[in-house]
NUGU-331229 format. One record per atom (N, C-alpha, C): residue in three letters; x, y, z. Coordinates in steps of 0.02 Angstrom, whole numbers, plus 32768, in hexadecimal, padded with zeros to 4 digits. Example, Ala and Ser with C-alpha at 12.3 -4.5 7.8 and 13.67 -1.06 7.14 Angstrom:
ALA82947EE48186 ALA82677F1F8186 ALA82947F5B8186 SER82827F908162 SER82AC7FCB8165 SER82858002818A 
END
This chain:
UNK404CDE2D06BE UNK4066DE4B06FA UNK409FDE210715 UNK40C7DE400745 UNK410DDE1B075D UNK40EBDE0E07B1 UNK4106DDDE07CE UNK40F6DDD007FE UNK412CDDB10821 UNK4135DDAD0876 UNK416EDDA20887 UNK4174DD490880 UNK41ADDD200878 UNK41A1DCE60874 UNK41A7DCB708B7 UNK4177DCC308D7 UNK4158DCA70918 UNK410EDCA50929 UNK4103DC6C0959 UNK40C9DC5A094C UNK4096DCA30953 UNK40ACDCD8097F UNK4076DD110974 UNK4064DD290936 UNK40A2DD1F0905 UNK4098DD4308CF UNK4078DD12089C UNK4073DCD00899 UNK4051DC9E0883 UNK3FF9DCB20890 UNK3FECDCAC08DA UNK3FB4DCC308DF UNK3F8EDD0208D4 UNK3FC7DD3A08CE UNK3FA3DD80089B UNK3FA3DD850858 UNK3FC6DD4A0843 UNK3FBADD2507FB UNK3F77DD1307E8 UNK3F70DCF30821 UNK3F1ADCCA0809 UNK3EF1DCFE081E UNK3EECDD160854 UNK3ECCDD3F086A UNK3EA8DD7B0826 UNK3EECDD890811 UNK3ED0DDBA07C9 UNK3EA4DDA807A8 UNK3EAADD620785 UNK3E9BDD410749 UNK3E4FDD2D0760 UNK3E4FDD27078E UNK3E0BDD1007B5 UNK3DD9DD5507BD UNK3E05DD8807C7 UNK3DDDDDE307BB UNK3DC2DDF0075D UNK3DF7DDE2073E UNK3E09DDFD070A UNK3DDBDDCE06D4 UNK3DC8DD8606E5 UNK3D82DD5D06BF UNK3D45DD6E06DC UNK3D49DD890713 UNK3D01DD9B073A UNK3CE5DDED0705 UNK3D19DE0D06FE UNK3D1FDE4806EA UNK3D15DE360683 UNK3D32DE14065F UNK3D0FDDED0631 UNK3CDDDDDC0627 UNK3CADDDD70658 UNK3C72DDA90653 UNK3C70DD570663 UNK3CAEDD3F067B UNK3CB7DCF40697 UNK3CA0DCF906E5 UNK3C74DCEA06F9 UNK3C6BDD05073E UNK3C86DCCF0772 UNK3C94DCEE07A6 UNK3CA8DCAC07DE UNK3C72DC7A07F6 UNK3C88DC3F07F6 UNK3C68DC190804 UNK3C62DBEC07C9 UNK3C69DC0307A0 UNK3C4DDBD20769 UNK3C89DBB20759 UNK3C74DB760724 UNK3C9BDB38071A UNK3CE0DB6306F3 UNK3CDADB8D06B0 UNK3D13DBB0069C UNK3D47DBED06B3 UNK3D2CDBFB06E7 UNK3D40DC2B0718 UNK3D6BDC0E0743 UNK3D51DBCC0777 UNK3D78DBA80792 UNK3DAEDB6A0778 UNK3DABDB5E0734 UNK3DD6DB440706 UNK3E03DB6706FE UNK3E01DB9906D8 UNK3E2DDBDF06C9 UNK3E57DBE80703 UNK3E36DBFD073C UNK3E61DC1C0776 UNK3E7CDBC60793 UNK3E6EDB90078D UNK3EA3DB5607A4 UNK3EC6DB5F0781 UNK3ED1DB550737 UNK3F00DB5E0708 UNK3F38DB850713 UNK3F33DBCF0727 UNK3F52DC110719 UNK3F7ADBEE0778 UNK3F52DBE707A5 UNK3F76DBD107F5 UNK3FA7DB9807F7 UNK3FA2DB6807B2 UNK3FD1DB290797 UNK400CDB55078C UNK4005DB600752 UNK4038DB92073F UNK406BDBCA0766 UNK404EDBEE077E UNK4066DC1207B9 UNK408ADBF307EB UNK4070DBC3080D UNK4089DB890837 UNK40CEDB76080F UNK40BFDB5307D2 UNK40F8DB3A07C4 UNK4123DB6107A9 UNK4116DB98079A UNK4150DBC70793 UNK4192DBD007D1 UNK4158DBE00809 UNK417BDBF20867 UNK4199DBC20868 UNK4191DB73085A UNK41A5DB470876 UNK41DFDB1C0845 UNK41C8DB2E0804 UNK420DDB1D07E1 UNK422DDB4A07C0 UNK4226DB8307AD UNK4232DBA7076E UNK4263DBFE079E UNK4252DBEA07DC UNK425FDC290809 UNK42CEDC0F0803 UNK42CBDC580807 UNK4307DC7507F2 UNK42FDDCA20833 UNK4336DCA2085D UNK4330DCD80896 UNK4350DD270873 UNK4312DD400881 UNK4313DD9D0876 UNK4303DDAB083C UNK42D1DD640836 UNK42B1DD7F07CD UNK4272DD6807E6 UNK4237DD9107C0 UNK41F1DD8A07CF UNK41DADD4F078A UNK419DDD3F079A UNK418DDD22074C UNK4158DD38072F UNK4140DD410701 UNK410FDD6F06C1 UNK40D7DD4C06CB UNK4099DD5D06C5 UNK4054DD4C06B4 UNK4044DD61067F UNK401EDD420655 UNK4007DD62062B UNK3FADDD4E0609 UNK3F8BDD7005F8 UNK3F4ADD500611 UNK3F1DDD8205DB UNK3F12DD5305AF UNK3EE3DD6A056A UNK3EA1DD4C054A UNK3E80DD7A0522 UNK3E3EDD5F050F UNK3E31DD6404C1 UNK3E37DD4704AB UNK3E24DD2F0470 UNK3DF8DD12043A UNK3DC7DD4D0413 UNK3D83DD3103FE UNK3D9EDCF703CE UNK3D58DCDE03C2 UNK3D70DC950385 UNK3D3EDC900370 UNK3D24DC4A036F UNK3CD3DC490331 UNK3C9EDC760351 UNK3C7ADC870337 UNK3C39DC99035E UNK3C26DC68039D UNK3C1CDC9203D1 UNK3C0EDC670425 UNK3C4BDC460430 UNK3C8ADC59040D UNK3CC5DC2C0443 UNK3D07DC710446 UNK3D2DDC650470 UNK3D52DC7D047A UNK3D89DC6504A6 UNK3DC5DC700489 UNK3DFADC6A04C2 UNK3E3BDC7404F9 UNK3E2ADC6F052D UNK3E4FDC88056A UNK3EA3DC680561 UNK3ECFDC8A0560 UNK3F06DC75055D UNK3F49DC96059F UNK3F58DC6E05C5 UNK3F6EDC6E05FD UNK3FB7DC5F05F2 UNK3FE4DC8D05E4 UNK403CDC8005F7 UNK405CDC96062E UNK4082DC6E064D UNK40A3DC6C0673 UNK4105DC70065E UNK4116DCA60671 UNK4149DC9C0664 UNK418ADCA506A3 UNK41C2DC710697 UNK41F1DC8606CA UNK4241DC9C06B8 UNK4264DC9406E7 UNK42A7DC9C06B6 UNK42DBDC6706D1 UNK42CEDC1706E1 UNK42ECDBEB06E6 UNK42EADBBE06AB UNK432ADBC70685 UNK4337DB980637 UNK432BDB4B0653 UNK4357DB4B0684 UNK4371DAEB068D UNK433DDAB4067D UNK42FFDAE606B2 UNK42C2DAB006BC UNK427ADABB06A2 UNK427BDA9D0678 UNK4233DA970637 UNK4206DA66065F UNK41C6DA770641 UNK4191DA3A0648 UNK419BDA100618 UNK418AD9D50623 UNK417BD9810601 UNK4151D9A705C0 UNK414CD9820579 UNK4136D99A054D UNK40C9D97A056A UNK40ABD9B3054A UNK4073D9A2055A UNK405FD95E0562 UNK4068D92A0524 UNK406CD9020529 UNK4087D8C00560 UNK40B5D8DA0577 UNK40D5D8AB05B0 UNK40AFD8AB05E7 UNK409DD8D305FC UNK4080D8E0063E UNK4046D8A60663 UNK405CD881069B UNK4050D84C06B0 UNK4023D84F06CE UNK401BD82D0703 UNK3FEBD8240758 UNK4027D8300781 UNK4028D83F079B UNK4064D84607E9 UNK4062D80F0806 UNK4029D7E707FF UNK401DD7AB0839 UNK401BD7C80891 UNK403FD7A408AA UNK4030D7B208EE UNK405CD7FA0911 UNK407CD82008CA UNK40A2D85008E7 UNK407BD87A0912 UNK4098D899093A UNK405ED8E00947 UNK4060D9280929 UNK4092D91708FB UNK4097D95708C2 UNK40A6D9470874 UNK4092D9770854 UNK40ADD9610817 UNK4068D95C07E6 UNK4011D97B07FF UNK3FCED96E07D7 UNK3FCAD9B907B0 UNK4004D9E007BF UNK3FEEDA1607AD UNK3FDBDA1F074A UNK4018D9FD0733 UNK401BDA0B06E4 UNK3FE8D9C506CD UNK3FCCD99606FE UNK3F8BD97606ED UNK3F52D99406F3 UNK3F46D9C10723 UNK3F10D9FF0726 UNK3EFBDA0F06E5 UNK3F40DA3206DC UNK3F4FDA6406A5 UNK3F26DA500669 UNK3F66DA010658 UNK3F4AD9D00606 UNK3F00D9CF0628 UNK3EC8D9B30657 UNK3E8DD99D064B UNK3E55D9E50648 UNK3E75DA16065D UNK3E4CDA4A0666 UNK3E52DA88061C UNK3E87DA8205FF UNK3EA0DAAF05C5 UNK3E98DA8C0582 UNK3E88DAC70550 UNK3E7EDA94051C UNK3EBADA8104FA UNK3EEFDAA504FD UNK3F20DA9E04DF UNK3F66DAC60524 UNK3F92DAAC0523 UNK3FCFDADB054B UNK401DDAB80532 UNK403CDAD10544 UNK4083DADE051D UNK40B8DB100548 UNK40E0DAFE053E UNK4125DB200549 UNK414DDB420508 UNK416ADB7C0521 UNK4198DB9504FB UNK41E2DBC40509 UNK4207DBBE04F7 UNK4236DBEC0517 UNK422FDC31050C UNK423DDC54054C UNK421BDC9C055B UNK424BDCC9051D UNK4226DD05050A UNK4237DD3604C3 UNK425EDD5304F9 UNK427BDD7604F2 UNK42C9DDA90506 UNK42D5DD9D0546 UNK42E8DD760550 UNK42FDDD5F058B UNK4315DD070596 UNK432EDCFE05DC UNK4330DCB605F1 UNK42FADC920607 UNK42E1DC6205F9 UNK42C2DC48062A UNK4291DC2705F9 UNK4249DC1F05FB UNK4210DBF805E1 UNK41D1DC2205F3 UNK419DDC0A05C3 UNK4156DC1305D9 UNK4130DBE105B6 UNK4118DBCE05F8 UNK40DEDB9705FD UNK4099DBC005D8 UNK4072DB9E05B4 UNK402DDBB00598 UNK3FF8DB8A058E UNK3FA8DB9005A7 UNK3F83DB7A059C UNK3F57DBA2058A UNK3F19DB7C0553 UNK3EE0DB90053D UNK3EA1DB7D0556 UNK3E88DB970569 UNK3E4ADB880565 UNK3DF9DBB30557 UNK3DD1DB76052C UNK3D95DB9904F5 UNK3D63DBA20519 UNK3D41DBD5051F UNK3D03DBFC054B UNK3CC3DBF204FF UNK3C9BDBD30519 UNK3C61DBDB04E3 UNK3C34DBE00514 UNK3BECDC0B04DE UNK3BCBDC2804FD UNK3BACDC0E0525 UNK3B8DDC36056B UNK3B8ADC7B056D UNK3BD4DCA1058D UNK3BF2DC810581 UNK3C42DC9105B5 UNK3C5CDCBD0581 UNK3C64DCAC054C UNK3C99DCDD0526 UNK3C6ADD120503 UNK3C8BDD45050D UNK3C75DD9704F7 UNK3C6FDD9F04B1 
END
C-alpha cells in the first residue's frame, strides 16, 4: 500500500501490519506480533524522516512466506523515492550513544533476522527490507 510520507501515514503503516499478522494468526500481544509491527513502525519512520520527497508517498510492502515445516517468513519492505540517502550497510550500524535519535536501524538489526537495502525497481529512490522467522505456533 502507498501511504502519505508523514508521520500519520507512518502510523497507518504500522497500524495495518499490526491488523494484517493478527489476521494471519500472529496475534497481538505476543512477542512476534510486537517485533514485526516495531520493525515495519522503524521503517516507516525512517522513510517520513529521511527518504520523504515532498508530494511522493512511500510503499509498504508486507509478506508471508512458508519455509521448513513450523517456520515461516514475514518480510517487511519499505520503499521510498529519495536516491541521495541510503542506510549504513547492515553491518555498520552502531549504538548512537547518548544521541536521542538514530536506535531505529539497531531495533531493526536486533529484532530481524536478516534486513537489507536495495534500490527501488522502476523508479527513484530505495527500499529498506527486513525478515523475520515465525516458528511455531506463529506461522501458518
Amino acid at each position: 500500500m502507498r501511504f502519505t510520507a508523514t508521520a500519520r501515514g507512518a502510523r497507518l503503516a504500522r497500524r495495518l501490519v499490526a491488523v494484517r499478522l493478527d489476521e494471519w494468526g500472529v496475534p497481538y500481544g505476543t512477542d512476534p506480533h510486537d517485533a514485526i509491527v516495531l520493525i515495519a513502525g522503524e521503517l516507516s519512520a525512517n522513510a517520513v524522516r529521511h527518504g520523504r520527497v515532498p508530494g511522493r508517498d512511500f510503499v509498504l510492502r508486507l509478506g508471508l512466506v512458508a519455509g521448513a515445516p513450523g517456520r515461516a517468513t514475514v518480510r517487511v519492505e519499505v520503499g521510498d523515492t529519495r536516491t541521495e540517502r541510503v542506510p549504513p550497510r547492515p553491518d555498520a550500524v552502531r549504538e548512537p550513544g547518548d544521541a536521542e535519535s538514530g536506535r531505529g536501524l539497531l531495533l531493526v538489526s536486533r529484532l530481524a533476522a536478516r534486513w537489507g537495502w536495495q534500490p527501488r525497481v522502476g523508479g527513484p529512490g530505495k527500499t529498506v527490507w527486513a525478515e523475520y522467522v515465525l516458528v511455531r505456533p506463529f506461522c501458518p
